[in-house]
PQR file of N, CA, C, O and H, with PARSE charges and radii, in Angstrom:
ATOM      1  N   UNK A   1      17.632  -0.963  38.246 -0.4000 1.5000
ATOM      2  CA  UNK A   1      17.525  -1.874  39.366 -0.0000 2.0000
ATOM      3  C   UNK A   1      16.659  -3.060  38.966  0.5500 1.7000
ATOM      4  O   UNK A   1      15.786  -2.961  38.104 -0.5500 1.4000
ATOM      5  N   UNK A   2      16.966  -4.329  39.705 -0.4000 1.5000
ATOM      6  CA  UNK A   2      16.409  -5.350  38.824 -0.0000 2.0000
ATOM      7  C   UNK A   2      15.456  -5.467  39.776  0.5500 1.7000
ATOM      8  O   UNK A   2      15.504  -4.907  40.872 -0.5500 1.4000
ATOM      9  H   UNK A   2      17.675  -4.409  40.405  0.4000 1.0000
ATOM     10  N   UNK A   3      14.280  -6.430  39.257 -0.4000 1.5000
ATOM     11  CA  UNK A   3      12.857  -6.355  39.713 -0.0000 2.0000
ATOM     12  C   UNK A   3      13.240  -7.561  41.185  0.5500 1.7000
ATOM     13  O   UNK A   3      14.096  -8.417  41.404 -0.5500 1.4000
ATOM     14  H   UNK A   3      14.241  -6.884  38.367  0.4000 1.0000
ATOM     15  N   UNK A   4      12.155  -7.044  41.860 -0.4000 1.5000
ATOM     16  CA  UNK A   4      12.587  -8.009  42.899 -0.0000 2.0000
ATOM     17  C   UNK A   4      11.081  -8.532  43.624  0.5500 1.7000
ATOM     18  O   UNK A   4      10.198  -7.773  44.024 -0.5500 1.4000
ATOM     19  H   UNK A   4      11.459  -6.348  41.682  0.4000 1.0000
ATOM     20  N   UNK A   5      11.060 -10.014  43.668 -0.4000 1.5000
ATOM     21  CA  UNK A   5       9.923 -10.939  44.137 -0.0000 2.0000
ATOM     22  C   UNK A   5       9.873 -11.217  45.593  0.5500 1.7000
ATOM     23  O   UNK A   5      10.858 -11.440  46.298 -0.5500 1.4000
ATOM     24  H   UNK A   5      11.778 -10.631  43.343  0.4000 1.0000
ATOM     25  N   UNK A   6       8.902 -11.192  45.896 -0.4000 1.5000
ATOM     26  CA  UNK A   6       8.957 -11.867  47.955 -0.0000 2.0000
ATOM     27  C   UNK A   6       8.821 -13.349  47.936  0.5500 1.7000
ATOM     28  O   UNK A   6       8.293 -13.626  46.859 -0.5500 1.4000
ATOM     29  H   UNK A   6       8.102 -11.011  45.324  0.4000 1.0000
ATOM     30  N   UNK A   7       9.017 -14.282  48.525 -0.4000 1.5000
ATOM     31  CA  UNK A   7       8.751 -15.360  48.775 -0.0000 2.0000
ATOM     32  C   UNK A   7       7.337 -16.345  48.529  0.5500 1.7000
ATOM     33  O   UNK A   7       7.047 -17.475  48.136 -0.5500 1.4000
ATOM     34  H   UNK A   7       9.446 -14.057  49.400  0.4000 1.0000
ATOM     35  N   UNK A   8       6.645 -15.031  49.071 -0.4000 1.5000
ATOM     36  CA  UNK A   8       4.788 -15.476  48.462 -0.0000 2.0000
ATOM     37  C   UNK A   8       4.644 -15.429  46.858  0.5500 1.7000
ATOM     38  O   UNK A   8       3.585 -15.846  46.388 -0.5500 1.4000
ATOM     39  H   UNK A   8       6.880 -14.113  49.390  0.4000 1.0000
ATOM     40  N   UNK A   9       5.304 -15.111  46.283 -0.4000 1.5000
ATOM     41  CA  UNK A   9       5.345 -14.765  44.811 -0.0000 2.0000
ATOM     42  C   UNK A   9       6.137 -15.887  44.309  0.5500 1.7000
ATOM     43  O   UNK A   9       5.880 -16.620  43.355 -0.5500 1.4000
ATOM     44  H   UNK A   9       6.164 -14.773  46.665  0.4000 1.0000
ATOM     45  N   UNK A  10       7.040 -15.905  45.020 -0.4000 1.5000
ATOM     46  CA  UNK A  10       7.960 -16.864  43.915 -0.0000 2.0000
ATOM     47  C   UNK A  10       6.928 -18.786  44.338  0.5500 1.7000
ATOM     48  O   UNK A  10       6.944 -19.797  43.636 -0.5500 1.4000
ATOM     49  H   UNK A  10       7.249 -15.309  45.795  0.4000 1.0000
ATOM     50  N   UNK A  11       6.469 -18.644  45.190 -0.4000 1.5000
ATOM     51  CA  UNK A  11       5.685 -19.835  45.799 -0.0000 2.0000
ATOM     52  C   UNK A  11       4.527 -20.140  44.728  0.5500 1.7000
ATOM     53  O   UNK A  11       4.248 -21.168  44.111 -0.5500 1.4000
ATOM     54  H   UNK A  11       6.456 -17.822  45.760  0.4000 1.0000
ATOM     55  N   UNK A  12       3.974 -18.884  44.743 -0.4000 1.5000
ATOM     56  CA  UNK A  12       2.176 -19.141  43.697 -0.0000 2.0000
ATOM     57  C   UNK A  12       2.502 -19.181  42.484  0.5500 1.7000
ATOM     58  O   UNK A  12       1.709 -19.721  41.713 -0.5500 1.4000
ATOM     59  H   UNK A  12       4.201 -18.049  45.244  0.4000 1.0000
ATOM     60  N   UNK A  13       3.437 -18.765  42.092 -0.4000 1.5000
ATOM     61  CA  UNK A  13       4.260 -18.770  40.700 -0.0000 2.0000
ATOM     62  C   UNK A  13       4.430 -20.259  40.202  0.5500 1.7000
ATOM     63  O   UNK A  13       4.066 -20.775  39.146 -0.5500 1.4000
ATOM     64  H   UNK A  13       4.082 -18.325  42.718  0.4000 1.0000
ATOM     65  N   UNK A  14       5.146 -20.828  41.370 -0.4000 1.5000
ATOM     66  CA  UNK A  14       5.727 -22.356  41.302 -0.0000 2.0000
ATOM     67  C   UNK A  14       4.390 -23.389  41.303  0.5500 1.7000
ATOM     68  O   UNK A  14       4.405 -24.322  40.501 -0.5500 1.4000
ATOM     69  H   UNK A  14       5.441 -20.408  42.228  0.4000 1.0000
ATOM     70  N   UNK A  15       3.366 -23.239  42.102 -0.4000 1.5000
ATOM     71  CA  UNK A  15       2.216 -23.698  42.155 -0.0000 2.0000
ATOM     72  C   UNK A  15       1.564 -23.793  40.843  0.5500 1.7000
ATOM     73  O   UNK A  15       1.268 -24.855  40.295 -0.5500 1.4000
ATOM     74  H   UNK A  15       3.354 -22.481  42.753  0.4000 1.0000
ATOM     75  N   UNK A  16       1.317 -22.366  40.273 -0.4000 1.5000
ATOM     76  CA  UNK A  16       0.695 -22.232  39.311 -0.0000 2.0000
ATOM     77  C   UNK A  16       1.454 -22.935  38.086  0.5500 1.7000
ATOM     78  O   UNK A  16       0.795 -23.036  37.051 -0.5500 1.4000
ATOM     79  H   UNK A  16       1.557 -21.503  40.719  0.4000 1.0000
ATOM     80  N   UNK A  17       2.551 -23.352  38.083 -0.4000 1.5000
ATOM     81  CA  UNK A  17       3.520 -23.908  37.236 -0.0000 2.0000
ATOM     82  C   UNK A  17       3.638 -25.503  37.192  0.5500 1.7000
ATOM     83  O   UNK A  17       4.316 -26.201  36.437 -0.5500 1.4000
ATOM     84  H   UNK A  17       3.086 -23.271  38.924  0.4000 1.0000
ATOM     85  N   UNK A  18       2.758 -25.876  38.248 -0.4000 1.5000
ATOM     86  CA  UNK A  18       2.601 -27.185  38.654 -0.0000 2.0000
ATOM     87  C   UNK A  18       3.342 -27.996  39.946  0.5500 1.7000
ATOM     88  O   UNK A  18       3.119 -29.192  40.135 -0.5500 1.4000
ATOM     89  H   UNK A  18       2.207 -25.309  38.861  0.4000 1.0000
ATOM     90  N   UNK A  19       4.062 -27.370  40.633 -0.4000 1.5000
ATOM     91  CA  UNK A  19       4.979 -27.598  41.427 -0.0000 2.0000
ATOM     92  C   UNK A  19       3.771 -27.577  42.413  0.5500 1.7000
ATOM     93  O   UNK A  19       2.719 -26.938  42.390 -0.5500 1.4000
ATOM     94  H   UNK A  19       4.244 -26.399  40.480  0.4000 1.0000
ATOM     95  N   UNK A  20       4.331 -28.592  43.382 -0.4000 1.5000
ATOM     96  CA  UNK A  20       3.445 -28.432  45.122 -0.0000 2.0000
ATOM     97  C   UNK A  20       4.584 -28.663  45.917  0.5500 1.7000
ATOM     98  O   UNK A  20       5.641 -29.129  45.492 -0.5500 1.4000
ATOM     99  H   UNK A  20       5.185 -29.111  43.401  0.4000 1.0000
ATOM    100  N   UNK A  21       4.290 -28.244  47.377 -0.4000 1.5000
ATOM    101  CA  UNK A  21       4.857 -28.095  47.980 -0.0000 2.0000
ATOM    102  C   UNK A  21       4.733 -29.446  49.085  0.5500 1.7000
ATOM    103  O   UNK A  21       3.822 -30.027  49.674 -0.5500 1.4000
ATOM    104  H   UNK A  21       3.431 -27.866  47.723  0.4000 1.0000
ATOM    105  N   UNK A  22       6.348 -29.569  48.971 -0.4000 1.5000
ATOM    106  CA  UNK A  22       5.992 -31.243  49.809 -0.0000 2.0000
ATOM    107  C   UNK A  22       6.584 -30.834  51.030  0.5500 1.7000
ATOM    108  O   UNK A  22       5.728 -31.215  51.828 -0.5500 1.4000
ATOM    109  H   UNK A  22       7.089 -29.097  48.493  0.4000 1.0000
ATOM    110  N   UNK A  23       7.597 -30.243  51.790 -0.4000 1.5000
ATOM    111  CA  UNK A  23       7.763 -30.342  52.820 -0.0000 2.0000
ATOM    112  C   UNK A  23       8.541 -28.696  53.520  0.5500 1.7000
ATOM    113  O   UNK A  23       8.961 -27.839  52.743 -0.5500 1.4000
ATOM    114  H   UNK A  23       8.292 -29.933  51.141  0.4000 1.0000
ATOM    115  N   UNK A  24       8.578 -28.592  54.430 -0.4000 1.5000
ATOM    116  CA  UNK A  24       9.225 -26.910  55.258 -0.0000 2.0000
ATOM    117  C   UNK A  24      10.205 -27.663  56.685  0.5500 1.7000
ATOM    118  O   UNK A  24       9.713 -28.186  57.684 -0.5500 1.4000
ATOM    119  H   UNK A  24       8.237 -29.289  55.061  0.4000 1.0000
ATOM    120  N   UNK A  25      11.913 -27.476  56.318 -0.4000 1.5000
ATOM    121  CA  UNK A  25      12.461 -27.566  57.622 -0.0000 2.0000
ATOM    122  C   UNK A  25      12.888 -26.388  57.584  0.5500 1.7000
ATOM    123  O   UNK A  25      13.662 -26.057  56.686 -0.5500 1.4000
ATOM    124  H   UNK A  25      12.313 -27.051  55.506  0.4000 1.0000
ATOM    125  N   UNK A  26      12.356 -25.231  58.838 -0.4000 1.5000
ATOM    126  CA  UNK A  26      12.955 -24.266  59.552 -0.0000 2.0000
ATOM    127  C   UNK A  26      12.449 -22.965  58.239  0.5500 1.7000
ATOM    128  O   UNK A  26      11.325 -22.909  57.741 -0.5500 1.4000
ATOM    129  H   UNK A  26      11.727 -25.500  59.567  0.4000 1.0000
ATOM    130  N   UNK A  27      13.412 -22.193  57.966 -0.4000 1.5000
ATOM    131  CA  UNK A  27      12.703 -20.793  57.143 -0.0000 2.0000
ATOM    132  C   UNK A  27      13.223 -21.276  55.374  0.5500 1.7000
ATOM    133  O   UNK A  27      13.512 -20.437  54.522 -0.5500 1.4000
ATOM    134  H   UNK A  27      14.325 -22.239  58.371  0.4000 1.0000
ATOM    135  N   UNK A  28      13.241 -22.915  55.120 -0.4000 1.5000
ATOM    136  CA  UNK A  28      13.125 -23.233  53.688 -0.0000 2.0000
ATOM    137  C   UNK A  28      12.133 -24.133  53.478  0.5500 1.7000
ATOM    138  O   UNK A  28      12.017 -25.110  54.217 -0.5500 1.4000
ATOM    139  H   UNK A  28      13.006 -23.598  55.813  0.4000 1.0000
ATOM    140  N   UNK A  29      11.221 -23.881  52.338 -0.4000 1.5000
ATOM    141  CA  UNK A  29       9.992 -24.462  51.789 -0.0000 2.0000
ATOM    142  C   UNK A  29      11.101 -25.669  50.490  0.5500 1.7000
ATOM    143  O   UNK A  29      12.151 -25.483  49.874 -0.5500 1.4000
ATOM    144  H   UNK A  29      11.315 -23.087  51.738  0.4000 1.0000
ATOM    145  N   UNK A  30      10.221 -26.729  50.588 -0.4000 1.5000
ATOM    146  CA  UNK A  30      11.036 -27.225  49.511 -0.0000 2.0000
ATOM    147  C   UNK A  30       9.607 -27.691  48.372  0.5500 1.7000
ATOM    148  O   UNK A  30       8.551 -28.013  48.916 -0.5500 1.4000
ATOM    149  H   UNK A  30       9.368 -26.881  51.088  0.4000 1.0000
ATOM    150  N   UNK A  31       9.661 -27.690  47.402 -0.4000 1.5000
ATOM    151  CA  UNK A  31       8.834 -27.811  46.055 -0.0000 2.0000
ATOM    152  C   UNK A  31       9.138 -29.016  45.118  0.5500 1.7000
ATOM    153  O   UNK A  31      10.251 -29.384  44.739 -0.5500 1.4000
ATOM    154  H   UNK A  31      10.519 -27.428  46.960  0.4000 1.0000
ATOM    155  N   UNK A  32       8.001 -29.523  44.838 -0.4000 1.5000
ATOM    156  CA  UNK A  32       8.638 -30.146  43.790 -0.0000 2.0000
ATOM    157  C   UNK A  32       7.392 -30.807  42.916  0.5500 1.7000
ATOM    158  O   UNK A  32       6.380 -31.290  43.424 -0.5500 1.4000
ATOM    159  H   UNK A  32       7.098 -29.225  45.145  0.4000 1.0000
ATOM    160  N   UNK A  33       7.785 -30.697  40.958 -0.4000 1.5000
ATOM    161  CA  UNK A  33       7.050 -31.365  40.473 -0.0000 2.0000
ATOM    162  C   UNK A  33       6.531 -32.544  40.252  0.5500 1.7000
ATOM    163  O   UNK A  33       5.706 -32.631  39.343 -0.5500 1.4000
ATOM    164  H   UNK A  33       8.608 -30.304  40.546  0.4000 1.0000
ATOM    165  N   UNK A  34       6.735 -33.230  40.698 -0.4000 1.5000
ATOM    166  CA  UNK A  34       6.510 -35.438  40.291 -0.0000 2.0000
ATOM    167  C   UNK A  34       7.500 -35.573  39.513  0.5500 1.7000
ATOM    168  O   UNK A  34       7.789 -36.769  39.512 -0.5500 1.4000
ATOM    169  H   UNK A  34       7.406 -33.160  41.437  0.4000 1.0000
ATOM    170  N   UNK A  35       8.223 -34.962  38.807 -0.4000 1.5000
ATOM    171  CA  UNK A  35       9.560 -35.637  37.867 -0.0000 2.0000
ATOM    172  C   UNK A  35      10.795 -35.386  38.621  0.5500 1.7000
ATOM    173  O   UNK A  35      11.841 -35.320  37.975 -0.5500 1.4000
ATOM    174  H   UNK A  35       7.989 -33.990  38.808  0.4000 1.0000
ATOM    175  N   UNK A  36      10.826 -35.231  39.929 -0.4000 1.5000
ATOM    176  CA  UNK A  36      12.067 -35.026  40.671 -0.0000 2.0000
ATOM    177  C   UNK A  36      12.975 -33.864  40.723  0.5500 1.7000
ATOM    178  O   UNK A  36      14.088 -33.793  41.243 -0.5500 1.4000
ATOM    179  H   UNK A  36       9.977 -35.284  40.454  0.4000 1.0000
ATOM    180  N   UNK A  37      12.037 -32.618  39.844 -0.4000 1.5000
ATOM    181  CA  UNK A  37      13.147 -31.621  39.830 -0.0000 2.0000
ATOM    182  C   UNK A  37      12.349 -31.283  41.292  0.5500 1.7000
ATOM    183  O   UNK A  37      11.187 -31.536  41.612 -0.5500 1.4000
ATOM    184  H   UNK A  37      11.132 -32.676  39.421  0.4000 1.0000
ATOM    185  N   UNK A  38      13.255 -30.724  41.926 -0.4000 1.5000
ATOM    186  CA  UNK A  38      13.423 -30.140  43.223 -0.0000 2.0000
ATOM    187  C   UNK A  38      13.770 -28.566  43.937  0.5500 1.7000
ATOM    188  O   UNK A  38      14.911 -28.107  43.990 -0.5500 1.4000
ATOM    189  H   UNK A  38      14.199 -30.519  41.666  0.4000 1.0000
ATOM    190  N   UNK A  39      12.864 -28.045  44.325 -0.4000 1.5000
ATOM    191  CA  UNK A  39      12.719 -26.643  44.064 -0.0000 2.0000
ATOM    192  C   UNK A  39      12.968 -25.979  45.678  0.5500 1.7000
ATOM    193  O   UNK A  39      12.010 -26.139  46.434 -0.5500 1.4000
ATOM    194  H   UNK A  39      11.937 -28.417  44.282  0.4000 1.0000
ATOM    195  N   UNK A  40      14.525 -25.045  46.411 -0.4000 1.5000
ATOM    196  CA  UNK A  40      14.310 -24.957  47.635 -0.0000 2.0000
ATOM    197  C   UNK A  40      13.726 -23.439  47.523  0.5500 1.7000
ATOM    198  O   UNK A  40      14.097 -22.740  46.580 -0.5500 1.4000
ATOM    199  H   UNK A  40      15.304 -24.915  45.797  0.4000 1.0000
ATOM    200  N   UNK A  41      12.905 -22.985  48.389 -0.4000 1.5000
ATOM    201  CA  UNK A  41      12.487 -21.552  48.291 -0.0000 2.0000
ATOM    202  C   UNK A  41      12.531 -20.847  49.788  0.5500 1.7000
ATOM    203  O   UNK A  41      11.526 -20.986  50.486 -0.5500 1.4000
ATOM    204  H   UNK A  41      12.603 -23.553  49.155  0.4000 1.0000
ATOM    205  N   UNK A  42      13.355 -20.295  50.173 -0.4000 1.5000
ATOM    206  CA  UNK A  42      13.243 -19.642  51.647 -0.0000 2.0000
ATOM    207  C   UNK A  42      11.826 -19.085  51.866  0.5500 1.7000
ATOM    208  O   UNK A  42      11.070 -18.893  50.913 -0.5500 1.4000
ATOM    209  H   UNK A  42      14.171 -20.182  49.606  0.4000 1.0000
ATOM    210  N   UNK A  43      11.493 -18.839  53.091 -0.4000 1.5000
ATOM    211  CA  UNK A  43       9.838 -18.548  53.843 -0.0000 2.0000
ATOM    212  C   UNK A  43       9.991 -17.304  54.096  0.5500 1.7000
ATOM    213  O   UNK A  43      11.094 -17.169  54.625 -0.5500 1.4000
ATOM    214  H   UNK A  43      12.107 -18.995  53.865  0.4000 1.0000
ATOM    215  N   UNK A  44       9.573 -16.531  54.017 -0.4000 1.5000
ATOM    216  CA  UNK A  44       8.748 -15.100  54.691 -0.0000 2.0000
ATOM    217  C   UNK A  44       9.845 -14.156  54.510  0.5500 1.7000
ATOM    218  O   UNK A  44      10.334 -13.291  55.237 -0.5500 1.4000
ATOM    219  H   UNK A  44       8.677 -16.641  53.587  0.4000 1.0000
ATOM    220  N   UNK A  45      10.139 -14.655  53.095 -0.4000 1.5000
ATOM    221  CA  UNK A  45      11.358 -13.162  53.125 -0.0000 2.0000
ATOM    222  C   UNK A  45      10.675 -11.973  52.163  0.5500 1.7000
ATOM    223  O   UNK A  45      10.358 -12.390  51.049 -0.5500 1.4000
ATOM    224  H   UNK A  45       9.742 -15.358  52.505  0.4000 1.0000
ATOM    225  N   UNK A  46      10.415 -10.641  52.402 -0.4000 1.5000
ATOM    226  CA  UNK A  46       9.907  -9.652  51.586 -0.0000 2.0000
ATOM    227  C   UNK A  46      10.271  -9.684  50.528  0.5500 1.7000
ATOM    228  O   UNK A  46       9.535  -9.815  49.550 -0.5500 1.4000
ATOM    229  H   UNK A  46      10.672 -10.302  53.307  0.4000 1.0000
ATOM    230  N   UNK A  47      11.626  -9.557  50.501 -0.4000 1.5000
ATOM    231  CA  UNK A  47      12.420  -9.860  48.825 -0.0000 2.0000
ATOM    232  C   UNK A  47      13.715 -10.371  49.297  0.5500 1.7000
ATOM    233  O   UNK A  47      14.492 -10.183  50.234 -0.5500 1.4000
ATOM    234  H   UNK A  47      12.223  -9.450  51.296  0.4000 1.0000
ATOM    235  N   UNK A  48      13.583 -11.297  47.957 -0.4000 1.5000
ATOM    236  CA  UNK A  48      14.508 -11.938  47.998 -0.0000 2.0000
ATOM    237  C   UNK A  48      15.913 -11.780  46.929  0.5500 1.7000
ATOM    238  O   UNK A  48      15.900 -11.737  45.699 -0.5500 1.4000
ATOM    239  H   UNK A  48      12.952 -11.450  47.196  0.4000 1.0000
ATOM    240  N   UNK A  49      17.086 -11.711  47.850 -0.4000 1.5000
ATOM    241  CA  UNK A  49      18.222 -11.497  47.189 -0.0000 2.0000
ATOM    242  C   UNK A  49      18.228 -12.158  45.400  0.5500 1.7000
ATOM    243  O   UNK A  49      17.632 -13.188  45.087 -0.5500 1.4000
ATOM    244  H   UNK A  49      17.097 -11.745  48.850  0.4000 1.0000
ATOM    245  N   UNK A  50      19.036 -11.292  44.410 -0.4000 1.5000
ATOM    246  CA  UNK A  50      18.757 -11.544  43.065 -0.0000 2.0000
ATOM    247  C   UNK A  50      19.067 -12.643  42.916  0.5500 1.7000
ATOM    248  O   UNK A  50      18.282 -13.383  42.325 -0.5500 1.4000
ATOM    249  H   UNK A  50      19.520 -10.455  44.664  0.4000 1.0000
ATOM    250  N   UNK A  51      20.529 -13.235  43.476 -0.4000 1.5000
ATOM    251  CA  UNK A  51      21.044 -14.261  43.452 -0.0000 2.0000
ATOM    252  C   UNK A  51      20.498 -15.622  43.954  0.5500 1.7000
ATOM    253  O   UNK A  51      20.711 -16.783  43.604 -0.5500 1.4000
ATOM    254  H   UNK A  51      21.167 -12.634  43.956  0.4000 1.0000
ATOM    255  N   UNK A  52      19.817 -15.127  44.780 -0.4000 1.5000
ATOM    256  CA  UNK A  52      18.885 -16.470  45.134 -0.0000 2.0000
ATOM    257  C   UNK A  52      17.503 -16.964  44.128  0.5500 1.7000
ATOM    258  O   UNK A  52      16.976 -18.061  43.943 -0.5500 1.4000
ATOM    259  H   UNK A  52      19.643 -14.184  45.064  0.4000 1.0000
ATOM    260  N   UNK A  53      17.153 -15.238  43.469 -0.4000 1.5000
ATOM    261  CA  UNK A  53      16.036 -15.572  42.685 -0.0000 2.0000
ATOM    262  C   UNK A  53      16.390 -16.560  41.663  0.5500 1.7000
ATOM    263  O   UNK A  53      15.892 -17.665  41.448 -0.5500 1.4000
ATOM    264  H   UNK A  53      17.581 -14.347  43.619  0.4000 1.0000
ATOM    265  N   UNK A  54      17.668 -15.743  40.880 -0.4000 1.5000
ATOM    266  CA  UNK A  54      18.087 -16.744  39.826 -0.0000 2.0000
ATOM    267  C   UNK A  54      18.190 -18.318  39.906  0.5500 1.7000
ATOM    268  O   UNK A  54      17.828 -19.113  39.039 -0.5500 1.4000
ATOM    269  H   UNK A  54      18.072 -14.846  41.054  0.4000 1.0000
ATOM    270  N   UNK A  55      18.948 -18.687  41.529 -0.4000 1.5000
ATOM    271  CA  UNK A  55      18.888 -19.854  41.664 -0.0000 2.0000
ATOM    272  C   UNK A  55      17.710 -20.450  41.230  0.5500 1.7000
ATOM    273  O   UNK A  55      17.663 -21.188  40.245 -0.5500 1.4000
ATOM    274  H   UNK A  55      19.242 -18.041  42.234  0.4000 1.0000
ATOM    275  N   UNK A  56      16.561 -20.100  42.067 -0.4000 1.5000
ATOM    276  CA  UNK A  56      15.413 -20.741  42.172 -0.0000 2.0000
ATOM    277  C   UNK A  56      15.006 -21.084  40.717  0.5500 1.7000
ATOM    278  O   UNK A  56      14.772 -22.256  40.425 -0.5500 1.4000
ATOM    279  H   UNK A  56      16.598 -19.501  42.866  0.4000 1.0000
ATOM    280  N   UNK A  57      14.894 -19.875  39.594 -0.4000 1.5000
ATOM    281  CA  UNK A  57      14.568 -19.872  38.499 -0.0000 2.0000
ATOM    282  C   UNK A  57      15.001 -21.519  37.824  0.5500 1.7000
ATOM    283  O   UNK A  57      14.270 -22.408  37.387 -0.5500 1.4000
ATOM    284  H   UNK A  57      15.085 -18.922  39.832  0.4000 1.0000
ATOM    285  N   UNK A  58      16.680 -21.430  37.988 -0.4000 1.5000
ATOM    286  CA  UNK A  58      17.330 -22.326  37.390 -0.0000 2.0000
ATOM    287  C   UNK A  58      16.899 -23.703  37.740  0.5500 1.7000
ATOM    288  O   UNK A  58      16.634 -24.634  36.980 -0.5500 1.4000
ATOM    289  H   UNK A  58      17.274 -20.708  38.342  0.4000 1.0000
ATOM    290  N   UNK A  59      16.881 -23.649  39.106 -0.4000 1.5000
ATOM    291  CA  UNK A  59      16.373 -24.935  39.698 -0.0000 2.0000
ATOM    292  C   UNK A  59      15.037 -25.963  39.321  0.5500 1.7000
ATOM    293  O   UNK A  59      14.864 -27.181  39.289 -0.5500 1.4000
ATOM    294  H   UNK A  59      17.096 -22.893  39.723  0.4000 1.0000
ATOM    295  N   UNK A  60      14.323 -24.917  39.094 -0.4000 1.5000
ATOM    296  CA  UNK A  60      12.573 -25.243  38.424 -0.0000 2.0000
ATOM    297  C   UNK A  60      13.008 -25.344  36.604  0.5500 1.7000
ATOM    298  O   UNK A  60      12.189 -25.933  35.900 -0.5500 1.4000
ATOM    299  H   UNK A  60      14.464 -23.928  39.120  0.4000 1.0000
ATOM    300  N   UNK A  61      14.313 -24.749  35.903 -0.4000 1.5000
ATOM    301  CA  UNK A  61      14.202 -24.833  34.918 -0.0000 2.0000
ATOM    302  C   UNK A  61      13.022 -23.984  34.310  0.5500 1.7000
ATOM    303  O   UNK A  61      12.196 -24.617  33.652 -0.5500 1.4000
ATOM    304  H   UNK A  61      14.979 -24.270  36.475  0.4000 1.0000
ATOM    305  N   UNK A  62      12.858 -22.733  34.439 -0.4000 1.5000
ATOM    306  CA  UNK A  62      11.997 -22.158  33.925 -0.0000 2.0000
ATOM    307  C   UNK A  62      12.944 -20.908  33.861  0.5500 1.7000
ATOM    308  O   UNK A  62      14.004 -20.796  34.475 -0.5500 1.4000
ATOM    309  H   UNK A  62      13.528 -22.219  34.974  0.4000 1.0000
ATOM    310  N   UNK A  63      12.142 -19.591  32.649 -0.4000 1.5000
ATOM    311  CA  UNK A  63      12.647 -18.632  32.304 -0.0000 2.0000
ATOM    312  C   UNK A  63      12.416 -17.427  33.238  0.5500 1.7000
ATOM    313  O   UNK A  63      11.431 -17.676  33.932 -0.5500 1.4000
ATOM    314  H   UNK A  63      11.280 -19.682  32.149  0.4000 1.0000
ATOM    315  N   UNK A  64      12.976 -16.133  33.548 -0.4000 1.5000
ATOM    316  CA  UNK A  64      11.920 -14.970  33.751 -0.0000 2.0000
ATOM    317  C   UNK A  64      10.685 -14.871  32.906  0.5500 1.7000
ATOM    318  O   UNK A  64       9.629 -14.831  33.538 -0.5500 1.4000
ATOM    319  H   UNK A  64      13.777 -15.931  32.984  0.4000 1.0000
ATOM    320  N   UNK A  65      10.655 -14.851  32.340 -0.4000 1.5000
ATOM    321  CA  UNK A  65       9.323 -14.353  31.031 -0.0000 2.0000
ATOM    322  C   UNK A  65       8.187 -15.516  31.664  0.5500 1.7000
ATOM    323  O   UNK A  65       7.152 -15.059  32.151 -0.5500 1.4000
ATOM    324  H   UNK A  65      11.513 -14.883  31.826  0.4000 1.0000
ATOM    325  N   UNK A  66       8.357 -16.752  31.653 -0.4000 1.5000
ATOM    326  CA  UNK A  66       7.600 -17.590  32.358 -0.0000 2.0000
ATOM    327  C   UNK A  66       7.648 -17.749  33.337  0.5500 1.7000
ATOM    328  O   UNK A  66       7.145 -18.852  33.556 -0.5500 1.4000
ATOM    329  H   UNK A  66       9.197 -17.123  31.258  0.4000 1.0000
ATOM    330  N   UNK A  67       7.992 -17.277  34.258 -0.4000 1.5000
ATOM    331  CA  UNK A  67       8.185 -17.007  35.627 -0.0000 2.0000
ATOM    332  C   UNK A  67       6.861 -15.788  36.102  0.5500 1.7000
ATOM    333  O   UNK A  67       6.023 -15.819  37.003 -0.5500 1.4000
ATOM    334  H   UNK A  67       8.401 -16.382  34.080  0.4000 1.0000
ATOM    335  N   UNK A  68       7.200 -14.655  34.898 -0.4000 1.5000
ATOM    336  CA  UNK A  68       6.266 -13.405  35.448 -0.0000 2.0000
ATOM    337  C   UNK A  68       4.947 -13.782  34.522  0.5500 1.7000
ATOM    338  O   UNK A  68       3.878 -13.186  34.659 -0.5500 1.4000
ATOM    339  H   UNK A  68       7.881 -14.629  34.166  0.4000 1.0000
ATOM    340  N   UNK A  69       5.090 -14.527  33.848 -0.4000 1.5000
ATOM    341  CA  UNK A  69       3.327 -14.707  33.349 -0.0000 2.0000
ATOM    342  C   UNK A  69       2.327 -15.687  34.009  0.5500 1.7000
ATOM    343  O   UNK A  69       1.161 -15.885  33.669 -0.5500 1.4000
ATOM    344  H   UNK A  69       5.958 -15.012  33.736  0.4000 1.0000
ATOM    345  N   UNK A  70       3.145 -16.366  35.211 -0.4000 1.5000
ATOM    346  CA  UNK A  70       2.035 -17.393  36.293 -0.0000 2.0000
ATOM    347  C   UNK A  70       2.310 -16.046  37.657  0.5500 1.7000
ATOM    348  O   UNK A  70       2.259 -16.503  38.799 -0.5500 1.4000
ATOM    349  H   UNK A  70       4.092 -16.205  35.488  0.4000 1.0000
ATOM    350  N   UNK A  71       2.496 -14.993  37.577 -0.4000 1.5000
ATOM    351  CA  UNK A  71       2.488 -14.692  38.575 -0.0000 2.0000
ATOM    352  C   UNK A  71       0.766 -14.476  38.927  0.5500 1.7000
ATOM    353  O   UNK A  71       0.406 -14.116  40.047 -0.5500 1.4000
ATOM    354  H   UNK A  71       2.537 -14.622  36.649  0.4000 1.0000
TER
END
């Protein structure tokens, strides 16, 4: 079974990665570094579907492996 992150995790992760958080409409946080990549992250979900994790991953352009070492 593949590992699975909550929303607060995938957030401090992104933070710690340099990303801040610029704006929240409704239950999506949106992220982003100063170079325009653009990061959407749903709010207050315990865990989040795999498929969405991956998105997110892709979106920030970052790996798992660097993903779980700013956790």
């Amino acid at each position: 079974m593949p590992e699975r992150f909550s929303s607060v995790e995938v957030a401090r992760a992104l933070e710690r990665l340099g990303f801040s958080k610029k704006s929240q409409r409704g239950s999506h946080v949106k992220f982003s570094d100063g170079t325009g990549r653009i990061v959407i992250v749903p709010a207050n979900r315990k865990v989040l579907p795999a498929g969405t994790f991956r998105s997110i991953l892709n979106q920030a352009g970052i790996s798992l492996e660097e993903f779980k070492s700013k956790l």
